[in-house]
C-alpha positions in Angstrom: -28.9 -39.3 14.8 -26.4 -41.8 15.3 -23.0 -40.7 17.5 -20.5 -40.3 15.2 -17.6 -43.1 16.0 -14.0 -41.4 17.8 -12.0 -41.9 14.9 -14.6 -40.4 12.9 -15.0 -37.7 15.6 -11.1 -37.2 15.3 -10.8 -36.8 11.6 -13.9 -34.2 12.0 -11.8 -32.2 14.2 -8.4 -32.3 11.8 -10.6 -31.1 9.1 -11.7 -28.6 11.6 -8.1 -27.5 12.6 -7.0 -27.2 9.1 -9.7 -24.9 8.0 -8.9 -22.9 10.9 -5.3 -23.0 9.8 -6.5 -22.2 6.3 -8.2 -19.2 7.2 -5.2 -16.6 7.1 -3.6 -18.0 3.9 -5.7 -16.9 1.2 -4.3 -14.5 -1.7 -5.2 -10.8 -0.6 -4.5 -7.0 -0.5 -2.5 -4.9 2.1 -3.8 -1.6 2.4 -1.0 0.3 4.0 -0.2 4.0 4.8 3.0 5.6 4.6 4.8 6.5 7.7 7.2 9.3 8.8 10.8 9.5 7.1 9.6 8.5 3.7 11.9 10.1 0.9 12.8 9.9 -2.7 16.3 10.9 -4.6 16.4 12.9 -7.2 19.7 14.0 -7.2 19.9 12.9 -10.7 17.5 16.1 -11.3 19.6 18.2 -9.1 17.1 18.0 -6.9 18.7 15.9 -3.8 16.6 13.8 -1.7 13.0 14.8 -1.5 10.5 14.0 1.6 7.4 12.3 0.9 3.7 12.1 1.9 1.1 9.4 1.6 -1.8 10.5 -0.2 -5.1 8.6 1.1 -6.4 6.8 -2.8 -9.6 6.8 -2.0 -12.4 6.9 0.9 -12.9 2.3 0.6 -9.6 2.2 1.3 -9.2 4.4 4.2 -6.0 6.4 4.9 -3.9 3.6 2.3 -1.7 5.5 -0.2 0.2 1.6 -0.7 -1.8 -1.4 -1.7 0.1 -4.6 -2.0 -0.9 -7.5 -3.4 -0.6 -11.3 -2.3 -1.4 -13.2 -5.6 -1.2 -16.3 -3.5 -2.4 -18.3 -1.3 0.3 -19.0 2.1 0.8 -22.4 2.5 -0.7 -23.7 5.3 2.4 -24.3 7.1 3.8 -21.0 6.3 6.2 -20.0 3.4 7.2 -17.3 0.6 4.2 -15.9 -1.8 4.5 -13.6 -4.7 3.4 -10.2 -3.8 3.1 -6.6 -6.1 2.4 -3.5 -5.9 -0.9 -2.6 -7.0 -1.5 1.2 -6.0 1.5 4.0 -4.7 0.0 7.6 -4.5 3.1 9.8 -2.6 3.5 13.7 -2.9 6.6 15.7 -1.9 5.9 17.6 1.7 6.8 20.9 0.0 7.2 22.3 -3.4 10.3 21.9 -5.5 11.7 24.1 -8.2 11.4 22.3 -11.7 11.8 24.4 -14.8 12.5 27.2 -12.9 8.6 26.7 -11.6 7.4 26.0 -7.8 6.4 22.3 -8.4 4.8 19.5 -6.6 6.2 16.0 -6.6 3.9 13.3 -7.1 5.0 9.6 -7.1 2.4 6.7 -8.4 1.6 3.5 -9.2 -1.3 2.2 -10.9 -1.2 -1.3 -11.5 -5.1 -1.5 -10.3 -6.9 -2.6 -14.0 -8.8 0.6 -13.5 -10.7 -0.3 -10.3 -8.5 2.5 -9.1 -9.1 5.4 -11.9 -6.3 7.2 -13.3 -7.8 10.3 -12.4 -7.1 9.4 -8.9 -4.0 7.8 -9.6 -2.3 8.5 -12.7 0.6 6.9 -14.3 1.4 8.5 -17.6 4.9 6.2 -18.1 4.8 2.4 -19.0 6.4 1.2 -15.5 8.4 -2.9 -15.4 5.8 -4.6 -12.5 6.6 -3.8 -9.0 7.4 -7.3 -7.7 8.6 -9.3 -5.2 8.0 -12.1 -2.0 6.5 -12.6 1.6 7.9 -15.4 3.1 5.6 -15.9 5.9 5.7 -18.3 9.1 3.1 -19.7 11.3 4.6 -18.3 14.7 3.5 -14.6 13.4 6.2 -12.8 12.1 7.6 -12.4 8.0 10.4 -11.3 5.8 9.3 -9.4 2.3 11.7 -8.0 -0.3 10.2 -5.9 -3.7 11.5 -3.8 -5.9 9.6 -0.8 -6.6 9.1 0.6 -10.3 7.3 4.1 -9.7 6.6 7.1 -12.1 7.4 11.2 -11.4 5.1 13.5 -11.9 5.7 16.8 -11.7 2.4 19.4 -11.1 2.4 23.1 -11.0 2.7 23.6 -7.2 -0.9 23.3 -5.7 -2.8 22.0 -8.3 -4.4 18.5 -9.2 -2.3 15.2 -10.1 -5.4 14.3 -11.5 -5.3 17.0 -14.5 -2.7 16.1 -16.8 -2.7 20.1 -17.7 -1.2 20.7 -14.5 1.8 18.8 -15.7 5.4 20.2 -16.1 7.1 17.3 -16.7 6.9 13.3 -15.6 9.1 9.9 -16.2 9.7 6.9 -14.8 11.5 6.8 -11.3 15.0 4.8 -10.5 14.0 1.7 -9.2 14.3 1.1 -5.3 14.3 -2.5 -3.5 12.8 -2.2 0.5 12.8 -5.4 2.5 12.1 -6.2 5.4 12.8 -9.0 8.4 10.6 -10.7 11.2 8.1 -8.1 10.8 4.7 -9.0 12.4 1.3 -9.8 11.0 -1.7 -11.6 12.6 -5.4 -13.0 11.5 -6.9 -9.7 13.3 -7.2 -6.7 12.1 -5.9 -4.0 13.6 -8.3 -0.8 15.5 -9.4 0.9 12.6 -8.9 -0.7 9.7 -10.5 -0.2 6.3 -13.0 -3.1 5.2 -12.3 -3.1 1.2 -14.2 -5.4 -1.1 -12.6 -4.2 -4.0 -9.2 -5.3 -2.3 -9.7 -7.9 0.6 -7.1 -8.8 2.9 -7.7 -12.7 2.8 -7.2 -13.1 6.5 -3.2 -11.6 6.9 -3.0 -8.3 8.2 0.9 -7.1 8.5 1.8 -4.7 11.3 4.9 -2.5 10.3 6.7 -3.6 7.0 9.0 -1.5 5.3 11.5 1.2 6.8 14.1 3.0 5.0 12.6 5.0 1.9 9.4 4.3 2.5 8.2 3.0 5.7 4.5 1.6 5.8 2.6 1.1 8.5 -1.3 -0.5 8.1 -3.7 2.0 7.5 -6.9 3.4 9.1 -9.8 5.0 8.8 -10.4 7.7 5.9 -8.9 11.4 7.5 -12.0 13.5 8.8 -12.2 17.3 6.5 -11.3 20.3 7.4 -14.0 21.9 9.1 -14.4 24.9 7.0 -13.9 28.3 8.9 -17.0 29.7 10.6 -17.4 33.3 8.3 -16.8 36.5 9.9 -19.6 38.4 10.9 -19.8 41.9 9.9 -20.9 43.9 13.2 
């Protein structure tokens, strides 16, 4: 085989180098977890501000209750991509009182085309999209702004979202904007992190996003069960 010429060896190395610098800019999912300090206020239903919980979705995604979407591929050179919520699955950290009745608070987003069912996550209400931007740059670090349109749920305390006949009550939430500046992400994943091929990451993998409202962090791996209690033996 004949040596290839320099300049023909150069121009097989910048085609080398720009894959490379390809490889983290494909369109992808976020599979993110909610961290502590995550609220939502519904003072408007004389409830004040209620504290929230992620709710792993489901076992491929690992501990995610947030799934974010990248419809986009970045630019090579960095810059701003159109992102959206795709999944929210959040329950209050304790019951409220709703109708005079000890009631759980679920909010949710399903924007999944059922890969995600809506017995897992429901959303009974016709939500506007949860939209907004990542504006990414090649030394590691983005911005992100999006505004989130979520649904209320209200369940008998203790029950299943998944049952609507557990339902006192639900309608669509006050809309909330989170944003975010020089956050991190990198072309690694972090320890841990669920492999999805329903949603893949394309490559970006953000490190702490949101704060505020609902702070995100990425996820992990699926929470281990319970063991279930060893039974009492009658002497």
């Amino acid at each position: 085989m004949k040596r290839l010429h320099a300049s023909a060896r150069s121009m097989v190395f910048l085609m080398m180098v720009f894959a490379a610098s390809m490889a983290f800019a494909q369109g992808g999912y976020d599979l993110l977890q909610t961290g502590s300090g995550a609220s939502i206020d519904l003072s408007s239903l004389g409830l004040g501000v209620v504290p929230l919980q992620g709710v792993p979705i489901q076992s491929s995604t690992g501990s995610a209750d947030t799934i974010v979407h990248r419809t986009q591929n970045i630019p090579s050179g960095g810059g701003s991509v159109p992102v959206n919520v795709t999944a929210l699955l959040m329950k209050s950290t304790s019951p409220v009182t709703f109708h005079s009745q000890p009631a759980d608070v679920y909010v949710t987003i399903n924007n999944s085309g059922g890969t995600i069912s809506t017995s897992t996550v429901p959303q009974p209400d016709s939500l506007s999209p949860s939209t907004g931007t990542g504006t990414f740059r090649t030394d590691g670090t983005f911005d992100s702004s999006l505004t989130v349109n979520a649904d209320l749920i209200f369940v008998k305390a203790g029950t299943s979202v998944g049952n609507s006949g557990n339902y006192l009550g639900h309608q669509a939430a006050s809309a909330i904007s989170l944003s975010s500046t020089n956050s991190s992400w990198s072309t690694t994943p972090p320890p841990g992190y669920p492999s999805s091929t329903s949603f893949p990451s394309g490559g970006v993998y953000p490190r702490p996003v949101h704060t505020a409202q609902h702070p995100v962090v990425p996820a992990g791996p699926s929470p281990s069960p319970s063991p279930s209690p060893s039974p009492t033996r009658t002497p």
